[in-house]
Steps between C-alpha positions, in 0.01 A plus 500: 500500500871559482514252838328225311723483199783510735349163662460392180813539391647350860274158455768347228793563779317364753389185305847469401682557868196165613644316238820553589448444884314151400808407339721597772294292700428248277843413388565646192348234307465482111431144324719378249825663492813396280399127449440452148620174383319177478711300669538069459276390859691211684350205732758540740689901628814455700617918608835449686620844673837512653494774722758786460594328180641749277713466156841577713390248766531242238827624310599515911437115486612443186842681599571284828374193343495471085290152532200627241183600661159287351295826519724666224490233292112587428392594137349852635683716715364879560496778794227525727465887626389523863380815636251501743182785462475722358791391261788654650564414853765245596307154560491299779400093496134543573453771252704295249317178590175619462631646127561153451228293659257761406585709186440849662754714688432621841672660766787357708423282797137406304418165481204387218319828485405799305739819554347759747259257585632274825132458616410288146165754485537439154582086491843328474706459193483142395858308559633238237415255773191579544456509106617169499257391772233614290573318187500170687846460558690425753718804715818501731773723615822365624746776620819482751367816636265491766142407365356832586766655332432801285572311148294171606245704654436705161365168384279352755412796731370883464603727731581910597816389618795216473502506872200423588584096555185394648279654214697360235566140679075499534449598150756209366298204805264632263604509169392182316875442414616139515826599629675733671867431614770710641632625875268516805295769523358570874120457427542204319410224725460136419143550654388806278621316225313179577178732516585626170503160346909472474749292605692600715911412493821680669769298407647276240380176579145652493571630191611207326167333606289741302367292225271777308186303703398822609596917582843543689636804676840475568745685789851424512748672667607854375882479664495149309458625158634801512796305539778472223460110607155324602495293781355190479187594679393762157469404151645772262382683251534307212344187669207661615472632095504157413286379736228781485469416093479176587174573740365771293510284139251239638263758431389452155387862409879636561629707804650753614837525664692816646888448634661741675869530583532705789808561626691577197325861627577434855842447440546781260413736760762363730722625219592053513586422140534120621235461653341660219656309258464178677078587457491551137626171441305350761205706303620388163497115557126564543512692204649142367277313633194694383651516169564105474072493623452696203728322247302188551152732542523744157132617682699670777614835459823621775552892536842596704515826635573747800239710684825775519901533535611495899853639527585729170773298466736664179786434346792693660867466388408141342356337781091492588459674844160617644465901532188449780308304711164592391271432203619687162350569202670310283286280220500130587563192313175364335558095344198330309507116369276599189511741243074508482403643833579855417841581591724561236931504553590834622158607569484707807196502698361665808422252784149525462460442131671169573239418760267587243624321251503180708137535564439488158716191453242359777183601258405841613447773297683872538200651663560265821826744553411835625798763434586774734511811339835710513659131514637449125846568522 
């Protein structure tokens, strides 16, 4: 008798110890989480992330070169907090893309999925892009990284890994995107792409041909825009902005558009404040440019931010110097065009509840955002 009550007693602890195991294995995955506000929903969602773009990078820039920058001028300006899971670890670009892209944190070097779950047992976390795809809009990514980079790959690919190019490249031939742009990645061919129903183009004269008559995936030359001057064989960043809204807004239902600056981060971790330097301006005339889209298209909604801080560059003896050459921890910049979406000035938000809240700008209500647990801080 005695033994019985005693497996009585044990059948609570062992229900609870399953339950915990399925959400080890499942991902940790609550709906809803700290997205409360009913946010304005806009046609047209323009995220630009400068990569390794923290508040000192830009008092950096602002130090060597005092010409205003167009992101600061924007009405909302807040912090963006970017630990990876489980809420206290020091983030790395996938992790902090998929925040983004995704609204749910993950583990570094993840790509699109749920934490502790690289085999997607459970399903993929939707990305904005995708979210965009399903609303009938239209999609693209333009980066100066290469296009299976961790942060373009948090929006058009799921995978266990950042590494693992030829997984990601598939899952973006496969996407449904209308664009993808950026620096060559080796299984990108101009024949997969034709068999994925894009065109295919590698340097700026192909470019410049791209009319919005159909899909385009892009591959320029990574030593070309990782440059601190373009040749004339690559279009920079703030051209391909302008011409990637100008493709995506013949869409009538809105789009999508991601821009990544990526070697504000590669730069940084050279400990190379001019080459640094020389990116966030390059990043911030697309910032112009997307602004100026917006100014003349009050339907279009433009969130600035960083996916984290490369460098932990402080102020020492009145003169910005970087401390590292690795990610920190340091909040990030966060810029909005309208007061509406959700952000509020000196808000400060962890990376996933902005992805969140961008998915509801797109429509979607809080329980499309699954929460890890043990993630709040």
């Amino acid at each position: 008798m005695a033994g019985s009550k005693k497996k009585r007693r044990l059948l609570p602890i062992a229900l609870a110890a399953a339950l915990l195991c399925a959400f080890l294995v499942f991902g940790f995955v609550i709906p809803g989480g700290s997205i409360t506000d009913d946010p304005a929903q806009y046609k047209n969602l323009i995220l630009m992330i400068g990569d390794g773009m923290g508040e000192n990078t830009l008092k950096a820039a602002l130090e060597a070169d005092s010409e205003p920058l167009a992101m600061e001028a924007m009405p909302v300006r807040g912090q963006s907090r970017t630990n990876s899971w489980p809420g206290f670890k020091c983030t790395d670009s996938a992790a902090a893309g998929t925040a983004l892209a995704c609204g749910i944190r993950v583990i570094n070097g993840a790509v699109g999925i749920y934490p502790l779950d690289p085999l997607g047992w459970t399903g993929t976390p939707a990305s904005l892009s995708e979210m965009a795809l399903e609303k009938g809009k239209a999609a693209g990514i333009v980066t100066t990284d290469l296009t299976s980079g961790a942060t373009p790959a948090a929006f058009s690919a799921h995978a266990a890994n950042r590494g693992m190019e030829s997984n990601i490249s598939g899952d973006q031939l496969s996407s449904g995107l209308n664009l993808i742009w950026g620096a060559a990645s080796a299984s990108v061919t101009a024949d997969k792409a034709a068999a994925n129903g894009f065109i295919y183009v590698s340097d700026r004269a192909g470019w410049s041909a791209l009319d919005g008559g159909g899909r385009s995936f892009a591959q320029f030359s990574e030593a070309d825009l990782s440059k601190t001057a373009n040749t004339d064989l690559t279009p920079t960043l703030d051209e391909m902005t302008v011409k990637a809204i100008d493709i995506l807004d013949d869409n009538p239902d809105g789009f999508f558009l991601m821009v990544e600056a990526a070697h504000i981060d590669k730069y940084s971790h050279s400990n190379d404040f001019e080459g640094a330097i020389h990116h966030v301006r390059e990043f911030d005339k697309a910032v112009k440019a997307a602004l100026a889209y917006a100014e003349a298209n009050p339907d279009t909604l433009v969130v600035v931010t960083s996916d984290h801080e490369t460098g932990a560059i402080a102020l020492k003896d009145g003169k910005y110097v970087y401390t590292s050459g690795s990610h920190s921890k340091a909040d990030v910049p966060v810029f909005v065009n309208k007061s509406d979406a959700g952000f509020e000035s000196g808000g400060v938000w962890l990376n996933r509840e902005i992805g969140a809240q961008l998915g509801r700008v797109l429509g979607f209500g809080a329980e499309a955002f699954p929460t890890p647990l043990f993630s709040k801080r």
